[in-house]
Gaussian input, Z-matrix of N, CA and C with variables (Angstrom, degrees):
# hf/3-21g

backbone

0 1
 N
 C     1     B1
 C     2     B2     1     A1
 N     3     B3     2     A2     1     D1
 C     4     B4     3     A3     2     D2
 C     5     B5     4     A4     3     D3
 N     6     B6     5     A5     4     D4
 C     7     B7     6     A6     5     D5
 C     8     B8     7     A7     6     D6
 N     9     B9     8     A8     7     D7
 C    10    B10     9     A9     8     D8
 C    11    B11    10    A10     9     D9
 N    12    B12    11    A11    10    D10
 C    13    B13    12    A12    11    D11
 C    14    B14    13    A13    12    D12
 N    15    B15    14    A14    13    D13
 C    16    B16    15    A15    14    D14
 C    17    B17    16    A16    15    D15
 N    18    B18    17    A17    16    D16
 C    19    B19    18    A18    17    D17
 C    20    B20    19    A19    18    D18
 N    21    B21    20    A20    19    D19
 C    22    B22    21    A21    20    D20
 C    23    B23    22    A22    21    D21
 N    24    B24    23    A23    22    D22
 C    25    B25    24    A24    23    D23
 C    26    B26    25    A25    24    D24
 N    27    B27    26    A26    25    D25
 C    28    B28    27    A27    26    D26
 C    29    B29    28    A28    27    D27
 N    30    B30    29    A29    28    D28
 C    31    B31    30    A30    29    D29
 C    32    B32    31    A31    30    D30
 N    33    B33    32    A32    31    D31
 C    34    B34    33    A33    32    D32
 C    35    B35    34    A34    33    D33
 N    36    B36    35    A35    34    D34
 C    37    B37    36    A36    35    D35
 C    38    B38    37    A37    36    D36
 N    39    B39    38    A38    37    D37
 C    40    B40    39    A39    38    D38
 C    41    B41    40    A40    39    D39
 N    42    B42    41    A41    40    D40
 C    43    B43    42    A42    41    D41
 C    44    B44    43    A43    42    D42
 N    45    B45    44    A44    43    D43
 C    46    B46    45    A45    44    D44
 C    47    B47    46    A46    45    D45
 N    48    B48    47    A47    46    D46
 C    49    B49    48    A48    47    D47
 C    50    B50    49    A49    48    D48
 N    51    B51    50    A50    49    D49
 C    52    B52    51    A51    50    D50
 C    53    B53    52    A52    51    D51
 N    54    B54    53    A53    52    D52
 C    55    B55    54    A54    53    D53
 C    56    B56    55    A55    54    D54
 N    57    B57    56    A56    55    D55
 C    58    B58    57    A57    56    D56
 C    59    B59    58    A58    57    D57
 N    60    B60    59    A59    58    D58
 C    61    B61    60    A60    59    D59
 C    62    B62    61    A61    60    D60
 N    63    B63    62    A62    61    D61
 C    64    B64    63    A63    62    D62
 C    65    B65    64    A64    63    D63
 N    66    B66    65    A65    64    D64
 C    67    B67    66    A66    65    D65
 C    68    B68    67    A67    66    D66
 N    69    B69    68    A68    67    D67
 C    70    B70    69    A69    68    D68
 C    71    B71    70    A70    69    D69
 N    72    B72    71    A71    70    D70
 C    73    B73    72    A72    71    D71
 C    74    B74    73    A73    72    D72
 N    75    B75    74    A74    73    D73
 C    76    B76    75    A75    74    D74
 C    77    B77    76    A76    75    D75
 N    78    B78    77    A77    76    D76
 C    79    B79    78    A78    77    D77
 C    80    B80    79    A79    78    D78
 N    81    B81    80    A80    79    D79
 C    82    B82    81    A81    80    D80
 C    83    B83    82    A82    81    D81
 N    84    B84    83    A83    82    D82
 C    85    B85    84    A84    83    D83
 C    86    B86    85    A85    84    D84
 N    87    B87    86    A86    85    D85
 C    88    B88    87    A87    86    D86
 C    89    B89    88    A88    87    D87
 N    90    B90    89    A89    88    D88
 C    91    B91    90    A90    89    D89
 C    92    B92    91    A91    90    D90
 N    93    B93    92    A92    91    D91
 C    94    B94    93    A93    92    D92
 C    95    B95    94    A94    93    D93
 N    96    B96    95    A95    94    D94
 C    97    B97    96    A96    95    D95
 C    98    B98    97    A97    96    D96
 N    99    B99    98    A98    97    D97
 C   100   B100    99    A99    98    D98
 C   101   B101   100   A100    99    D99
 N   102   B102   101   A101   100   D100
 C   103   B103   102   A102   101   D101
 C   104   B104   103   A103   102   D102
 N   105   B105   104   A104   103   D103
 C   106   B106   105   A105   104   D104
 C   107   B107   106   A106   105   D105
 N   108   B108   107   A107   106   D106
 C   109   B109   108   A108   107   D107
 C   110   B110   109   A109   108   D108
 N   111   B111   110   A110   109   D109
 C   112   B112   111   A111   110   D110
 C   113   B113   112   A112   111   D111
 N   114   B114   113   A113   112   D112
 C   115   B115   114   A114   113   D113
 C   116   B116   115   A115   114   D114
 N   117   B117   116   A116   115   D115
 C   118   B118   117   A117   116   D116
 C   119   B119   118   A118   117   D117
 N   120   B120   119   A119   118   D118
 C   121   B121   120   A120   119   D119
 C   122   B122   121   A121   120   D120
 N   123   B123   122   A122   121   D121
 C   124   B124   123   A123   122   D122
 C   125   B125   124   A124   123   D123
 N   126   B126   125   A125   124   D124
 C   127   B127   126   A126   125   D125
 C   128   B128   127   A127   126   D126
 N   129   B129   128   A128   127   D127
 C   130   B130   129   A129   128   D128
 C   131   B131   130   A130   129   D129
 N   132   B132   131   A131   130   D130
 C   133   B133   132   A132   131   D131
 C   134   B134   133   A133   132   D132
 N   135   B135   134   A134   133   D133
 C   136   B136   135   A135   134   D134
 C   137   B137   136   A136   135   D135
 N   138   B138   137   A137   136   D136
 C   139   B139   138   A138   137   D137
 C   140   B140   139   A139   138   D138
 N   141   B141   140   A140   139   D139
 C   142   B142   141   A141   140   D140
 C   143   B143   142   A142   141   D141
 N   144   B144   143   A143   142   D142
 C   145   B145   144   A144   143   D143
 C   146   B146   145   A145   144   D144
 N   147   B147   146   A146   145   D145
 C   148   B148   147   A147   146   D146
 C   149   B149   148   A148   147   D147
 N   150   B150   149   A149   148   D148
 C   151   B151   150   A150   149   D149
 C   152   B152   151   A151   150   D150
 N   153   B153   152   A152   151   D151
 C   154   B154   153   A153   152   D152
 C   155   B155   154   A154   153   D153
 N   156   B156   155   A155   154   D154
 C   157   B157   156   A156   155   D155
 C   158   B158   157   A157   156   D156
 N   159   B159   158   A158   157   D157
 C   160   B160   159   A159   158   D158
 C   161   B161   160   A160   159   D159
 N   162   B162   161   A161   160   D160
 C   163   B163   162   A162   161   D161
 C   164   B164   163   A163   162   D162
 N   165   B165   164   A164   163   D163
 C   166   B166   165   A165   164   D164
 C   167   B167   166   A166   165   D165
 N   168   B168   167   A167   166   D166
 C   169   B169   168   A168   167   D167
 C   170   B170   169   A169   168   D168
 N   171   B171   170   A170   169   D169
 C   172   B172   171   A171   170   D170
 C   173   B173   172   A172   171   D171
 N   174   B174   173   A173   172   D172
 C   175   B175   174   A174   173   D173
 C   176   B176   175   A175   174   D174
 N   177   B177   176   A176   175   D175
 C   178   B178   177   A177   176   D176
 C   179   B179   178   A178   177   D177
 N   180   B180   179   A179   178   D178
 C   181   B181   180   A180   179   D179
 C   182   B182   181   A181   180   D180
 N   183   B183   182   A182   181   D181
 C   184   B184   183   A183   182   D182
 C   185   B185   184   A184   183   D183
 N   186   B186   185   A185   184   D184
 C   187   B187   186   A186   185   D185
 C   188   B188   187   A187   186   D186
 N   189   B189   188   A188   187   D187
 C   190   B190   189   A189   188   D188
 C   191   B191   190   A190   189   D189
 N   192   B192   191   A191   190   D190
 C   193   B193   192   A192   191   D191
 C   194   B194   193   A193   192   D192
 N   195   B195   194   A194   193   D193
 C   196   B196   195   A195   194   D194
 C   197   B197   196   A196   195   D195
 N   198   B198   197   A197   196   D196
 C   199   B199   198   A198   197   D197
 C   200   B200   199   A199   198   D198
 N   201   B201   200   A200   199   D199
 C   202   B202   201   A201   200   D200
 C   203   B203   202   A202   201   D201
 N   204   B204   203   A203   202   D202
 C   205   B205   204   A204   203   D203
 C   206   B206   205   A205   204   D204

   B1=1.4361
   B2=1.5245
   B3=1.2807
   B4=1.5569
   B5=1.0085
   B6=1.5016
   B7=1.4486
   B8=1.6943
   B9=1.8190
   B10=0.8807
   B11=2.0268
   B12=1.0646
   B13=1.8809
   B14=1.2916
   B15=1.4623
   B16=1.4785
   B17=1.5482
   B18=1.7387
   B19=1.2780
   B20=1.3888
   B21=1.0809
   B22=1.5544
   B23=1.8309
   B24=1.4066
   B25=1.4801
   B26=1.7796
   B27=1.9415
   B28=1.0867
   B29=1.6339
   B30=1.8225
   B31=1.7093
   B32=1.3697
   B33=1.4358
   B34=1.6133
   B35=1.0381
   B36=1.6248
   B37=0.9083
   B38=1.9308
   B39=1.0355
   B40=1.7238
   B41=1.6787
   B42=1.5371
   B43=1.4894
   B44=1.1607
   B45=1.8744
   B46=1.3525
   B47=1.5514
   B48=0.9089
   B49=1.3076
   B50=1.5521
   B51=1.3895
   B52=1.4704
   B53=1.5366
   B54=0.9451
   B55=1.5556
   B56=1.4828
   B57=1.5956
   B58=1.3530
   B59=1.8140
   B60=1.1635
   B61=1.7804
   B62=1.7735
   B63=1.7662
   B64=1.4973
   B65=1.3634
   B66=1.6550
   B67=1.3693
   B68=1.8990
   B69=1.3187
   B70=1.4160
   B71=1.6698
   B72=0.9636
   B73=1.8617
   B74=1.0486
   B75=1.3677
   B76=1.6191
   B77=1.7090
   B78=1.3950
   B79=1.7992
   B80=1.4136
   B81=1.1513
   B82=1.4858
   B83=1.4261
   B84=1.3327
   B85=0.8726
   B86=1.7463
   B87=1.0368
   B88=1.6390
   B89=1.6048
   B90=1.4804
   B91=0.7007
   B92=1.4995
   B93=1.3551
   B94=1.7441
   B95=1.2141
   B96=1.7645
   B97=1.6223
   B98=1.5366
   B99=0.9234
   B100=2.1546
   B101=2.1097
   B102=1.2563
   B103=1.9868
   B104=0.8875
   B105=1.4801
   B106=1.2087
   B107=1.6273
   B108=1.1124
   B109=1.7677
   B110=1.5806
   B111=1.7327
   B112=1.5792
   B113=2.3776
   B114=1.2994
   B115=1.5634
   B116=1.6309
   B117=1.7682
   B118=1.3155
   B119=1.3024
   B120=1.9993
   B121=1.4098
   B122=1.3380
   B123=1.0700
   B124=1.8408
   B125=1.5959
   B126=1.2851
   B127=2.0973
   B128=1.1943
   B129=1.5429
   B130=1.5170
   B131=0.9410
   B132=1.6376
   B133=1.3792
   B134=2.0538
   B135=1.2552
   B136=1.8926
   B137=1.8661
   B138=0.7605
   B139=1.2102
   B140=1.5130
   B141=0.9144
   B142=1.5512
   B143=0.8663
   B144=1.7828
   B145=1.4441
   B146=1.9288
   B147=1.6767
   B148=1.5488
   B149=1.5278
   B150=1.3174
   B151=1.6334
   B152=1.5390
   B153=1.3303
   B154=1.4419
   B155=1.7499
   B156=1.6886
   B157=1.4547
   B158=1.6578
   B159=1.2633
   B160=1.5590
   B161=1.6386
   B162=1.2404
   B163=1.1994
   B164=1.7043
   B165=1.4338
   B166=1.4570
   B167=1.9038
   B168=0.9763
   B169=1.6186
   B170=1.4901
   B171=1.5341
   B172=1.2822
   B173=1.5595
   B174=1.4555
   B175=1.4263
   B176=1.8821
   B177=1.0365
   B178=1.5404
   B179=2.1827
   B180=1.2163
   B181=1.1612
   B182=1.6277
   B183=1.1319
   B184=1.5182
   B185=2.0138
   B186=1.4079
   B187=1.1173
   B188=1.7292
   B189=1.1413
   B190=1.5679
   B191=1.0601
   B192=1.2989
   B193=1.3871
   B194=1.0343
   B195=1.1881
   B196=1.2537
   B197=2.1228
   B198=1.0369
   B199=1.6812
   B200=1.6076
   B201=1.1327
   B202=1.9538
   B203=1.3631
   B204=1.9604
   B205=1.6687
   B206=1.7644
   A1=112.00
   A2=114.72
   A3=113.64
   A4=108.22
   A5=140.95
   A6=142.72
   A7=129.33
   A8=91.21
   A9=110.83
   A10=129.80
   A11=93.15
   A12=110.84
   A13=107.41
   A14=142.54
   A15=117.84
   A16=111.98
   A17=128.27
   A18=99.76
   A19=108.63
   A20=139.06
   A21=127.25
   A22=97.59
   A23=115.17
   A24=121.71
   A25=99.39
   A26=136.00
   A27=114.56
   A28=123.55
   A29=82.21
   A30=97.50
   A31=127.83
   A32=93.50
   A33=104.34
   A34=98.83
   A35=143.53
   A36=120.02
   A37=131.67
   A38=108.15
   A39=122.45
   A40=94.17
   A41=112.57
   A42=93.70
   A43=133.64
   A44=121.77
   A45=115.51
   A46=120.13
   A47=123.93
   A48=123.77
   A49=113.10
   A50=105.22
   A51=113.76
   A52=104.21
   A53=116.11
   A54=89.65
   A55=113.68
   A56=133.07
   A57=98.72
   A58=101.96
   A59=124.95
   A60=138.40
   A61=110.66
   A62=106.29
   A63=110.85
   A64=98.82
   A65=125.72
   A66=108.34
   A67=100.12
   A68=125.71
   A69=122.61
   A70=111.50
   A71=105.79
   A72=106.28
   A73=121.61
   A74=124.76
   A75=115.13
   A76=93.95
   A77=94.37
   A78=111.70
   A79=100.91
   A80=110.81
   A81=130.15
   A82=134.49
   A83=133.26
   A84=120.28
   A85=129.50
   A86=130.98
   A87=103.90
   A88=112.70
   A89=138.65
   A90=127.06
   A91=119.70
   A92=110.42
   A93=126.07
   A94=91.48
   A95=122.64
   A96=113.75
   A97=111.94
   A98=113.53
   A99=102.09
   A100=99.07
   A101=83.29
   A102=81.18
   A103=106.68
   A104=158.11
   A105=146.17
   A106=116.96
   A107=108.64
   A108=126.36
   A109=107.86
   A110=99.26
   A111=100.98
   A112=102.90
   A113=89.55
   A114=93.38
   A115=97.14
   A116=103.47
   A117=82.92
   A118=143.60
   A119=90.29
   A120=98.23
   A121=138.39
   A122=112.50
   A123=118.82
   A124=112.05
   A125=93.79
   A126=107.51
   A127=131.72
   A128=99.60
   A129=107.58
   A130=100.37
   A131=149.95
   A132=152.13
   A133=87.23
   A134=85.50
   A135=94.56
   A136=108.70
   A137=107.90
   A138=127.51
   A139=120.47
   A140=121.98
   A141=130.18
   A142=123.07
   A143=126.63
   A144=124.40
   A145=109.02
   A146=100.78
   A147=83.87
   A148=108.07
   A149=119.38
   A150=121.76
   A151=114.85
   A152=99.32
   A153=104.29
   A154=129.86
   A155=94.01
   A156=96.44
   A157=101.07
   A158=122.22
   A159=108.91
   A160=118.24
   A161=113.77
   A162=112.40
   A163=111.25
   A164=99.68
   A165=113.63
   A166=103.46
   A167=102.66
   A168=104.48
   A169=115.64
   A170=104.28
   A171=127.93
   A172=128.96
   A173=104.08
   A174=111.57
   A175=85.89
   A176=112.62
   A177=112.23
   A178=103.97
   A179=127.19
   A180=147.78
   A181=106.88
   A182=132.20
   A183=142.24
   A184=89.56
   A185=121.50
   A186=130.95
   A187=112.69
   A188=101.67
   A189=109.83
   A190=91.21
   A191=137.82
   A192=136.71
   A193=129.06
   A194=157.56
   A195=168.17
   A196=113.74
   A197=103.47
   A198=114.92
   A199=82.47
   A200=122.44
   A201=113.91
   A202=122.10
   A203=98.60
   A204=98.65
   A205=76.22
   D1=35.94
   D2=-176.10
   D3=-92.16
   D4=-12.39
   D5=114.66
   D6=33.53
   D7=-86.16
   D8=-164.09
   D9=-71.03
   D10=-2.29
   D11=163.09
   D12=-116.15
   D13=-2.22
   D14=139.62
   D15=-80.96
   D16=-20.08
   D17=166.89
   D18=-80.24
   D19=-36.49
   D20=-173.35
   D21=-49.29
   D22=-77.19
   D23=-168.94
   D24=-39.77
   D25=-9.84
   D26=170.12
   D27=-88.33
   D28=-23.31
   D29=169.25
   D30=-49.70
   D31=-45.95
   D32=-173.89
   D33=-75.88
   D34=-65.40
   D35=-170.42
   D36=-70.28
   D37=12.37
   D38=178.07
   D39=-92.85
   D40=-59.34
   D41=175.66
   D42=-70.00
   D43=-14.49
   D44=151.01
   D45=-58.47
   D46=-17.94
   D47=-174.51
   D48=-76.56
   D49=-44.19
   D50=172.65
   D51=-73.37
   D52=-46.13
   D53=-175.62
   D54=-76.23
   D55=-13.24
   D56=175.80
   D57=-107.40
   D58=26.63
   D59=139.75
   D60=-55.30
   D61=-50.83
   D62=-163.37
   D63=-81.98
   D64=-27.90
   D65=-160.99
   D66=-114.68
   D67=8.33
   D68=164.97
   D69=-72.04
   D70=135.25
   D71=154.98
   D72=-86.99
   D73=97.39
   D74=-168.94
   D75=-109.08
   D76=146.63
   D77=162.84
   D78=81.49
   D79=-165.47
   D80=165.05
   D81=-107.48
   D82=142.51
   D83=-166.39
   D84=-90.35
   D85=179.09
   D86=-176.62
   D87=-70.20
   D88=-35.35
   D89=-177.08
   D90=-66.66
   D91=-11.99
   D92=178.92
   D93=-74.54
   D94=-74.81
   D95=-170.02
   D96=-55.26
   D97=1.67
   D98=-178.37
   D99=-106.30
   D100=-18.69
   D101=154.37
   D102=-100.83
   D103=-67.92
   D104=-177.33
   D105=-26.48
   D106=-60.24
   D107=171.00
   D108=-38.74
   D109=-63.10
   D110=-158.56
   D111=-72.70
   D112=4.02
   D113=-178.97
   D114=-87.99
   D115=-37.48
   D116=-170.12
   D117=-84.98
   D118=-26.10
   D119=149.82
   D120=-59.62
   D121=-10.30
   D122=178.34
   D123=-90.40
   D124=-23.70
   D125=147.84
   D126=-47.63
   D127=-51.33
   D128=-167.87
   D129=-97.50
   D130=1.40
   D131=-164.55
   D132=-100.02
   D133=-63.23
   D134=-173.71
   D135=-47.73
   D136=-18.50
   D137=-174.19
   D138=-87.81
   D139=-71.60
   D140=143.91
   D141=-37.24
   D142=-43.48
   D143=175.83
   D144=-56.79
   D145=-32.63
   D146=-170.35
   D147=-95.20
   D148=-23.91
   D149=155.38
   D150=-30.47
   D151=-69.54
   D152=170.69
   D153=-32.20
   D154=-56.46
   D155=-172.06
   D156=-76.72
   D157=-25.42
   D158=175.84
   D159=-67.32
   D160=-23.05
   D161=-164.85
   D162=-94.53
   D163=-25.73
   D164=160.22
   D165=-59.95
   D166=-59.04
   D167=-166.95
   D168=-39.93
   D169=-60.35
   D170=163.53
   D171=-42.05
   D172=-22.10
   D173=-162.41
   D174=-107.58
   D175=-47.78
   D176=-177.19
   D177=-55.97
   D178=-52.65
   D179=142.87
   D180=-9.92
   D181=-41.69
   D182=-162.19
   D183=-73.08
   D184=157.68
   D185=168.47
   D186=-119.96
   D187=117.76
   D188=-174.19
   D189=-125.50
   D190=64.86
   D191=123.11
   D192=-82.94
   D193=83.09
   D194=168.73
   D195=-27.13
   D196=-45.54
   D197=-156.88
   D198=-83.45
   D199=17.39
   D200=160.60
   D201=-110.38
   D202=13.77
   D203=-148.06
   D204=-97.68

């Protein structure tokens, strides 16, 4: 019967396991990732917006006149 205190010592430790599975908060929740998201897209928008305007600037800046060549 030498058994029977390695299954107990697996018991106990299987139901410790479940209980600190049921009582951790792990991750985030959905309403966390739909802020996280809407931060990041408002990143990459701000971001692009000024890419954009530099590359416009730059591109308006270019000389396509030809009859100086």
């Amino acid at each position: 019967m030498s058994s029977q205190p390695t299954l107990q010592f697996l018991m106990i430790m299987l139901r410790a396991h479940r209980a600190r599975l049921h009582n951790e908060e792990r991750g985030a929740t959905a309403v966390e990732w739909v802020v996280i998201t809407a931060i990041l897209v408002a990143i990459a928008l701000a971001v692009g917006g000024v890419l954009l305007k530099v590359i416009k600037g730059k591109a308006d800046g270019i000389d396509l006149d030809t009859d100086n060549i």
